[in-house]
C-alpha positions as CSV (number, residue, x, y, z in Angstrom):
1,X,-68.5,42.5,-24.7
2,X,-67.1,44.3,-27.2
3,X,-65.9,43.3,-31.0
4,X,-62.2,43.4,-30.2
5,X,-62.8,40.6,-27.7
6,X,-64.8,38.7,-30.2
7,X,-62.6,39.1,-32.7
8,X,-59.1,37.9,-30.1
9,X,-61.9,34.9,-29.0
10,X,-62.2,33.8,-32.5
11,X,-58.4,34.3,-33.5
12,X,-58.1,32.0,-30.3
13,X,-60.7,29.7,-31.5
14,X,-58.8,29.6,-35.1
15,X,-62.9,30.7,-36.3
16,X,-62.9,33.1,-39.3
17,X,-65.4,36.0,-38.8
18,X,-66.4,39.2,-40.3
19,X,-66.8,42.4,-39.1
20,X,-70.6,42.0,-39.2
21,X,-70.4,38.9,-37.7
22,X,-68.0,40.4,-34.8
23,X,-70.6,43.1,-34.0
24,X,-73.7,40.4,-33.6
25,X,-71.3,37.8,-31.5
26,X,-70.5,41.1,-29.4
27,X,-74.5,41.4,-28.8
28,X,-74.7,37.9,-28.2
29,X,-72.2,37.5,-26.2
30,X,-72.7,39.9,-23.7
31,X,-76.0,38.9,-23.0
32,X,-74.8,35.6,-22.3
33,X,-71.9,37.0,-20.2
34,X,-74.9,39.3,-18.4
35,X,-77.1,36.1,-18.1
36,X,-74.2,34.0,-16.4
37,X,-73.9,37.1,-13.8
38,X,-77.1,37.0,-12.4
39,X,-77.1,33.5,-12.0
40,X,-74.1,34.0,-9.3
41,X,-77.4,36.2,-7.3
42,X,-78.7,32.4,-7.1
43,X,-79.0,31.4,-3.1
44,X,-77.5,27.6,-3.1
45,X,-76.5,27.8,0.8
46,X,-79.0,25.0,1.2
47,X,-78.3,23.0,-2.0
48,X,-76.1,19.5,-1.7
49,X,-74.0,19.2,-4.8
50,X,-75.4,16.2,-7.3
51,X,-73.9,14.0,-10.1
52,X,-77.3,13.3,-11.6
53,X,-81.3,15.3,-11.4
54,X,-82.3,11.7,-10.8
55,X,-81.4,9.3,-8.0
56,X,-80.1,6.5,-10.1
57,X,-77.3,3.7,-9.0
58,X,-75.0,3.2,-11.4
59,X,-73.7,-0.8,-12.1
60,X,-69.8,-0.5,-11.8
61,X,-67.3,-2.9,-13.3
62,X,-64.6,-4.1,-10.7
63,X,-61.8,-2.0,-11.5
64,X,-59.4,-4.6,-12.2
65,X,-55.8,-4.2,-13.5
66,X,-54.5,-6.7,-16.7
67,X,-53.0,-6.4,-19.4
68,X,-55.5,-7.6,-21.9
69,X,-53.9,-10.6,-22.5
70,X,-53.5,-10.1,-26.3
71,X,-49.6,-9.6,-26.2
72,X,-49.2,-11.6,-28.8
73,X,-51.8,-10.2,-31.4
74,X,-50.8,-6.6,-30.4
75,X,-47.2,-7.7,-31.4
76,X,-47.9,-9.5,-34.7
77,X,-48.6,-5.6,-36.0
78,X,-45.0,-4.4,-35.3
79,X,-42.2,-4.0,-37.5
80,X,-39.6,-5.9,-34.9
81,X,-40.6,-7.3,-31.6
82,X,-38.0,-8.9,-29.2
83,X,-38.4,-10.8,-26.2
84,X,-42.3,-9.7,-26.0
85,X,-41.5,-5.9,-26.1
86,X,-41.4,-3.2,-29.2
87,X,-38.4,-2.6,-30.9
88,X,-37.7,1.4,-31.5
89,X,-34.5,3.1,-32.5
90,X,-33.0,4.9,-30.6
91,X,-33.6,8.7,-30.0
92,X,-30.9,9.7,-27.6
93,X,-27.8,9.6,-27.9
C-alpha cells in the first residue's frame, strides 16, 4: 500500500495524519493487506459455516408484535396529541 492510499483512507475516515504517520500506516497496512491474502490459500472445502466456536443454544424470546402498551405516557411528552396520534405541521404543500 502506498501513502497516497493512506492518505485518501484517512481523508475518507475524516482522521488527520502526517506525512510520517502516512509512511508507517503504508508499512502497516500492507502487511495487513499481505496477511489477509494468504489467508484466501486457506483450504475450507470441508468446513461447515458457524455462528459460535462453541456449541451453545441460545434462549429466544417469542417474537411477539405490540405496541408497548404505553400510548399514553409516550403521548404525555408531545407538544399536541389528537385522537391518540402526534400532531406535526405540515411539510408539503
Amino acid at each position: 500500500m502506498d501513502k497516497a492510499t493512506v492518505k485518501k483512507v484517512a481523508t475518507l475516515a475524516r482522521l488527520a495524519i502526517t506525512e510520517a504517520e502516512q509512511e508507517k500506516f503504508a508499512t502497516q497496512l500492507g502487511g495487513i493487506l499481505k496477511w489477509v491474502e494468504m489467508m484466501g490459500e486457506v483450504n475450507t472445502d470441508n468446513v461447515e459455516p458457524l455462528a459460535n466456536v462453541v456449541n451453545i443454544d441460545l434462549k429466544l424470546r417469542p417474537d411477539i408484535v405490540n405496541d408497548g402498551d404505553i400510548r399514553d405516557a409516550v403521548l404525555a411528552n408531545a407538544p399536541e396529541a389528537l385522537e391518540g396520534f402526534f400532531v406535526v405541521p405540515k411539510v408539503v404543500e
